[in-house]
C-alpha positions as CSV (number, residue, x, y, z in Angstrom):
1,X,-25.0,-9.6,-1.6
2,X,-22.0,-11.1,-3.5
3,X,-19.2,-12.3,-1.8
4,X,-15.3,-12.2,-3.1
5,X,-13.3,-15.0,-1.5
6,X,-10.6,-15.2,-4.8
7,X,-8.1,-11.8,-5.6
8,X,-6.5,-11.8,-9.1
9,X,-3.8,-10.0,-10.3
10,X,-2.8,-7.8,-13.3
11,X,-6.1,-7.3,-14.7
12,X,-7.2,-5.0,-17.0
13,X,-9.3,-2.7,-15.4
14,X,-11.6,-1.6,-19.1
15,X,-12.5,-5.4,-19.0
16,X,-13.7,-5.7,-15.6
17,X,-17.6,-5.6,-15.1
18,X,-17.1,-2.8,-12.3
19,X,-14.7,-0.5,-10.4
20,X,-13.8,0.2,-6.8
21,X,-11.8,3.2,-5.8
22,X,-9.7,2.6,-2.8
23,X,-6.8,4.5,-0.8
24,X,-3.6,2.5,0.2
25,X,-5.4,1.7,3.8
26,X,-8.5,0.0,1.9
27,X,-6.3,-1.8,-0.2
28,X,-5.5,-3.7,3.2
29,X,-7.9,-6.2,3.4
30,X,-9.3,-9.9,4.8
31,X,-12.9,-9.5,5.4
32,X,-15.0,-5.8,4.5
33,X,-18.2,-5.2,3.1
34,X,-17.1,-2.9,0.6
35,X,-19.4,-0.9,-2.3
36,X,-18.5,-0.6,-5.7
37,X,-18.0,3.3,-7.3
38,X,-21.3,2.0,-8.9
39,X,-23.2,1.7,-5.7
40,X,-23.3,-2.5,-5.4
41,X,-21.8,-3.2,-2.1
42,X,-19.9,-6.8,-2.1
43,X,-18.2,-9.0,0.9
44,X,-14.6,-9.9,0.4
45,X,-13.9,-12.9,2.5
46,X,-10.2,-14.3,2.3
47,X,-8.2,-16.8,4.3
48,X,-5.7,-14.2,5.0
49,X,-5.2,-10.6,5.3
50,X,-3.8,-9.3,1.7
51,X,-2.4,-6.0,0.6
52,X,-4.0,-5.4,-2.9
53,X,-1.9,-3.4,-5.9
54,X,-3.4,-1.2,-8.1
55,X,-3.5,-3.7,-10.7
56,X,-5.6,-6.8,-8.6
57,X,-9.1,-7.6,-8.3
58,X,-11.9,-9.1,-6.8
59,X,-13.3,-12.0,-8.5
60,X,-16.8,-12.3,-7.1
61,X,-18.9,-15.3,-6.6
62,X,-20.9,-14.8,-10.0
63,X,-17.9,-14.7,-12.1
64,X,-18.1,-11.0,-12.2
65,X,-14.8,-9.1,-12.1
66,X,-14.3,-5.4,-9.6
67,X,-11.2,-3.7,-10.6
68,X,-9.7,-1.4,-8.1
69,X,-8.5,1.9,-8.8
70,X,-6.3,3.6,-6.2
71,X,-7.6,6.9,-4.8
72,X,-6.0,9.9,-4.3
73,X,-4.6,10.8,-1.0
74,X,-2.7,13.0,0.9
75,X,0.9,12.5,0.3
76,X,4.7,14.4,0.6
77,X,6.7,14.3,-2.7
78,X,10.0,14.6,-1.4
79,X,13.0,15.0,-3.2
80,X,16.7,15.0,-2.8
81,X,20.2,15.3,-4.4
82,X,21.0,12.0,-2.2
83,X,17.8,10.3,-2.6
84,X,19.2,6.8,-1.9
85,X,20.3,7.8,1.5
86,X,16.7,9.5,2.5
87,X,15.2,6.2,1.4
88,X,16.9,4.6,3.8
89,X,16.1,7.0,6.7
90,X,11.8,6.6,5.5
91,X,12.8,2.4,5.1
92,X,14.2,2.6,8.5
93,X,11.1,4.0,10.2
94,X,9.3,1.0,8.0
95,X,7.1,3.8,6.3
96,X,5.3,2.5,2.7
97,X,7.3,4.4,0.4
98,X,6.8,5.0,-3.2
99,X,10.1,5.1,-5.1
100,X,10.2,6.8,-8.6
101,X,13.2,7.3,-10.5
102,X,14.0,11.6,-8.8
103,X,11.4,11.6,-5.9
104,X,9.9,9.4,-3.4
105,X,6.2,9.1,-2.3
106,X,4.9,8.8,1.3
107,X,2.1,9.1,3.9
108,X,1.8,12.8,4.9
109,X,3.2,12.8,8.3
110,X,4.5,16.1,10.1
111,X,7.0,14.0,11.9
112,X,8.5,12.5,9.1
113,X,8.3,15.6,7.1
114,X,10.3,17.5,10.1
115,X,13.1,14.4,10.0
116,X,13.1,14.9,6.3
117,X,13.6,18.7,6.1
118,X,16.1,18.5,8.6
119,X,18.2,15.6,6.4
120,X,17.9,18.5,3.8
121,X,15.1,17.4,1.4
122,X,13.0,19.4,-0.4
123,X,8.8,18.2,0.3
124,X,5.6,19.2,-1.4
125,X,2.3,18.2,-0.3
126,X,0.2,16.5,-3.2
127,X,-2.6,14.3,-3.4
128,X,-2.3,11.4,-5.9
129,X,-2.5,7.5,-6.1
130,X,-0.1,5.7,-3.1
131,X,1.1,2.3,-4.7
132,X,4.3,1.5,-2.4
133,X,6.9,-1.0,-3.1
134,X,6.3,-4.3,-1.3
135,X,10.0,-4.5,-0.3
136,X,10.9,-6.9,2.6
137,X,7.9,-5.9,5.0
138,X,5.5,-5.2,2.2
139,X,2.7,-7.5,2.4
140,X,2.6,-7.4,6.4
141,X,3.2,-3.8,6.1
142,X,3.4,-2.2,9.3
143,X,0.9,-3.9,10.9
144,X,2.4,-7.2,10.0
145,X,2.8,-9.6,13.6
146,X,5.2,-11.7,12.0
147,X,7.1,-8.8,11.1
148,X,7.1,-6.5,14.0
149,X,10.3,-7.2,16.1
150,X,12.7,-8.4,13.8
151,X,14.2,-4.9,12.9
152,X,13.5,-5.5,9.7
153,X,16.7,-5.5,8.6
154,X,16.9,-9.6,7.5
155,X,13.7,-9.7,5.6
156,X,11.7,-10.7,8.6
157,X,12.8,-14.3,8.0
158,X,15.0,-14.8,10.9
159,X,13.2,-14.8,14.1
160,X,16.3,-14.6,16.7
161,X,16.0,-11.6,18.8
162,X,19.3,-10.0,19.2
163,X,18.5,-7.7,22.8
């Protein structure tokens, strides 16, 4: 079995030798045996843990390039005439969110979608690609250690505690 140890980024996915489809939690990764869409399983092994985008790949050991394409998956479209203002209520919460230009993207979650409809938006369950922003928690996401008490609200650089 091939192994992956190297990620690269913005690749072109009709060059690659092969694809991998994988959902926003896949996309969260250190060490998995993972299979291709083709069938070919491969080993990613990285010194850390990595939150891939839709547009990195694995480089595996023989050179060979796997492209990942996000899958579809269960998400809340939800909308707004003060979108800013429910972006800060889904950042506050540090839920991945998806920001577009009139509507924002997140995990389907009944409890955020009750907050939500009671702040007034509008939400519509769809199932589509989840690319988040990487924003100041991004790459630790939620499960991030380094990131998980500072409130989030200084960019998880400053490690005083104010309690």
């Amino acid at each position: 079995m091939h192994i992956a140890q190297q990620i690269i980024h913005n690749i072109d996915a009709s060059t690659a030798d092969s694809i991998i489809t994988l959902d926003y939690e896949g996309r969260f990764l250190r060490r998995k045996r993972l299979i291709c869409d083709s069938g070919e399983a491969f080993l990613v092994e990285l010194p850390e843990t990595v939150s891939l985008s839709a547009t990195d790949g694995f480089m595996l050991d023989d050179g060979r390039i796997i492209a990942i394409s996000p899958k579809p998956e269960p998400l809340l479209k939800v909308t707004h005439t003060h979108l800013p203002r429910i972006a800060w209520h889904i950042g506050n919460r540090h839920t991945p969110c998806q920001i577009e230009q009139d509507y924002l993207l997140i995990q389907q979650d009944h409890v955020l979608e009750d907050m939500l409809r009671l702040l007034g938006a509008q939400i519509e369950k769809l199932s589509a690609p989840f690319t988040p922003e990487g924003g100041a928690y991004g790459h630790g996401r939620t499960h991030g250690h380094e990131h998980a008490h500072d409130g989030g609200h200084d960019h998880a650089h400053n490690h005083h505690h104010h309690h």
